[in-house]
C-alpha positions, -999 to 999 in steps of 0.1 A, spaced: 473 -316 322 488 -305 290 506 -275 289 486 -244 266 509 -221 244 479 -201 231 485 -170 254 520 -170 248 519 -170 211 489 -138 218 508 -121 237 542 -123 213 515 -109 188 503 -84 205 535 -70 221 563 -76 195 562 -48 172 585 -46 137 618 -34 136 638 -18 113 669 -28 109 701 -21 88 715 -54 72 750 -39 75 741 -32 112 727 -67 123 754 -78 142 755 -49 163 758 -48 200 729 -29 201 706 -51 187 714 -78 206 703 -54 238 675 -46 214 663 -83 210 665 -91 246 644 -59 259 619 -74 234 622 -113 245 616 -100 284 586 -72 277 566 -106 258 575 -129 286 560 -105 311 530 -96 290 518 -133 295 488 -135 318 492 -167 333 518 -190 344 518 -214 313 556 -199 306 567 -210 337 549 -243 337 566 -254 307 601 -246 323 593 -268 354 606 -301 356 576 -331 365 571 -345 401 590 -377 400 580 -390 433 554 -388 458 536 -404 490 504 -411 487 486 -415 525 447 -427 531 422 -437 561 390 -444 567 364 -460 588 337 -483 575 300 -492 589 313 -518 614 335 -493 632 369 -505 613 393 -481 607 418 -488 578 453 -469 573 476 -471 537 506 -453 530 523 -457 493 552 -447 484 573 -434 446 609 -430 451 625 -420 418 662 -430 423 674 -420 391 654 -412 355 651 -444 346 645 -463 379 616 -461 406 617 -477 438 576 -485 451 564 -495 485 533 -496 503 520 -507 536 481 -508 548 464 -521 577 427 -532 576 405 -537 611 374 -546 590 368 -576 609 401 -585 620 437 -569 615 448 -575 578 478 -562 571 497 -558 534 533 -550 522 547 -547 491 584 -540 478 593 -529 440 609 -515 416 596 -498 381 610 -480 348 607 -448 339 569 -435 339 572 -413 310 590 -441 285 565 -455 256 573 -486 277 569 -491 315 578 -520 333 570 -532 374 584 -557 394 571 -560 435 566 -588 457 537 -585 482 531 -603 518 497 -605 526 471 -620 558 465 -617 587 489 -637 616 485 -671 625 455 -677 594 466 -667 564 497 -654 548 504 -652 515 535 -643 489 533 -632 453 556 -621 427 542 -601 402 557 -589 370 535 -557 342 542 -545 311 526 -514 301 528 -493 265 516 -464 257 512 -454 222 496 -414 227 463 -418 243 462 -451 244 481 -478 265 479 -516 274 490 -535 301 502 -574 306 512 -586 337 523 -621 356 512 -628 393 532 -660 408 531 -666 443 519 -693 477 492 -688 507 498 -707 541 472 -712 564 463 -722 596 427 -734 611 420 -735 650 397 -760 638 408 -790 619 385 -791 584 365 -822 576 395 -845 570 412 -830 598 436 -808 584 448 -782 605 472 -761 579 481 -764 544 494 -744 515 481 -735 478 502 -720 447 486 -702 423 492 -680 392 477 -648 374 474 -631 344 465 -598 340 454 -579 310 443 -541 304 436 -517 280 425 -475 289 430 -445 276 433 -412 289 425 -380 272 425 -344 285 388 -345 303 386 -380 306 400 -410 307 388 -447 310 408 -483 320 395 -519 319 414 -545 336 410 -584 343 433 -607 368 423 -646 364 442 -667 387 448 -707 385 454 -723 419 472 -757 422 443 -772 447 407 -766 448 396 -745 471 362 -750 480 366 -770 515 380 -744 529 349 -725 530 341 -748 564 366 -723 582 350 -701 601 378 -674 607 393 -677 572 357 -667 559 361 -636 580 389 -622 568 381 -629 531 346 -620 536 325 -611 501 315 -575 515 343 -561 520 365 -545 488 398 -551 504 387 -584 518 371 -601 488 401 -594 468 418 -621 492 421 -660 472 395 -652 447 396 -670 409 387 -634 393 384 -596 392 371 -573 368 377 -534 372 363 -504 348 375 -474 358 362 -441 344 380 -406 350 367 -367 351 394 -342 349 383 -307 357 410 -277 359 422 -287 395 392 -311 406 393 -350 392 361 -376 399 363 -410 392 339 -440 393 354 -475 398 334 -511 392 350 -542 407 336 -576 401 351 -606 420 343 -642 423 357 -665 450 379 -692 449 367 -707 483 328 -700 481 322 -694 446 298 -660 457 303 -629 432 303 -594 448 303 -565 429 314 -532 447 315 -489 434 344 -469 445 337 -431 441 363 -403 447 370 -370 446 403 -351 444 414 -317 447 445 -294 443 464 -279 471 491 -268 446 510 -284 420 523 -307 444 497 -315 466 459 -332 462 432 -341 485 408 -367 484 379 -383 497 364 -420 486 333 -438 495 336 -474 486 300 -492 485 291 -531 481 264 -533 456 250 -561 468 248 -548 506 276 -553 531 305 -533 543 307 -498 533 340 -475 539 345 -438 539 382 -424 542 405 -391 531 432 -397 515 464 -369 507 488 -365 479 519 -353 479 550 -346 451 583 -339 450 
């Protein structure tokens, strides 16, 4: 939140009275002492701790740790990670593991810019399926610039799924492989009480997808009514994303729309959370994430932390 100066600028108003001074004295020992007594009674006059705001460096990094259980007795477990290594270099990880309807697990490695810079570049590469189905690799590249409230983002998704069958498909294929790419585009801005972002990822796949919607287990584990599932080997996704920042409370609504590449269904879901401050450092959360179109729901917590 932006820093105010407004009390300080009262208070040095208020509290610093005139002084008469000799010019032929002005260098004088004693009105240096003089100065200072009068620099140290306006800093304590202030009210608040906007002064000492101001002095403190910004959080570089943080963990970010979530779980939550959804209405078929799943129970789902993320854990991100922001480890500045130096100003101008971030190393990012995550891990997650989803028992929605059967054990889904993602990883991603990277490595990003420096988050305060009018440009912001990313770089991670992300494993994700679930063993002895689906697996798949991608290599994704985003460019971000902000320009004061404003910012856009292009990115480059490039990657390969493997998968297996325990039943062979209609021309009995037992495994194969697909490449695809992606392009993603965005455009938000974020103000002091608000803020708002639009994305859109289109991806192109070397192979067409549609017979594989004959597979029993894969269309389990990239079932339409789940968030975290549907997002799985799907042609595209919309997000809108709309932000309420309060003094130390923040809500925000999120609208995904997705369309798969294997069955061609749409599902649209609402993500809604709510997030508090511990302290400076440290902010609890709590999300609801609901299908629109009726499916799997998902309630979790989720707890931030800075350093």
């Amino acid at each position: 939140m932006p820093f105010k100066y407004s009390r300080v600028d009262q208070a040095q108003r208020i509290h610093q009275q005139p002084i008469q001074v000799e010019p032929l004295r002005l260098f004088h020992p004693t009105c240096y002492g003089l100065l200072l007594l009068i620099f140290s009674h306006t800093l304590i006059a202030a009210e608040d701790d906007d002064f000492w705001l101001m002095l403190e460096e910004p959080a570089d990094s943080s963990v970010y740790i979530s779980s939550g259980v959804d209405t078929d007795g799943g129970l789902s477990l993320s854990l991100h990670l922001d480890q500045a290594l130096n100003e101008q270099l971030h190393f990012n990880g995550s891990w997650s593991q989803l028992n929605l309807s059967e054990n889904t697990r993602s990883l991603s490695l990277g490595l990003s810019g420096d988050p305060y810079a009018s440009w912001l570049w990313s770089y991670r590469f992300l494993v994700w399926g679930e063993p002895d189905i689906i697996e798949s690799r991608d290599h994704e590249l985003q460019l971000q610039y902000v320009n004061g409230s404003w910012n856009g983002l292009l990115g480059w998704q490039q990657g390969d799924a493997n998968l297996q069958f325990s039943r062979p498909l209609n021309n009995g294929q037992t495994s194969g492989s697909v490449d695809h790419n992606a392009l993603i585009i965005g455009l938000g801005y974020g103000g002091r009480d608000f803020d708002w972002q639009i994305e859109s990822i289109h991806h192109d796949y070397n192979k067409d997808l549609s017979r594989l919607s004959s597979s029993r287990l894969l269309a389990l584990i990239i079932e339409p009514s789940a968030l975290q599932q549907s997002t799985a080997l799907n042609s595209r996704q919309n997000r809108f994303t709309l932000g309420l920042n309060g003094k130390s409370h923040r809500f925000s609504a999120e609208y995904s729309h997705i369309r798969s590449a294997v069955t061609g269904q749409t599902s649209d879901f609402l993500n809604l959370s709510v997030q508090t401050d511990l302290s400076r450092l440290q902010q609890l959360g709590v999300y609801f994430i609901m299908p629109l179109g009726g499916g799997v729901s998902s309630l979790g917590v989720s707890l931030l932390q800075r350093w």
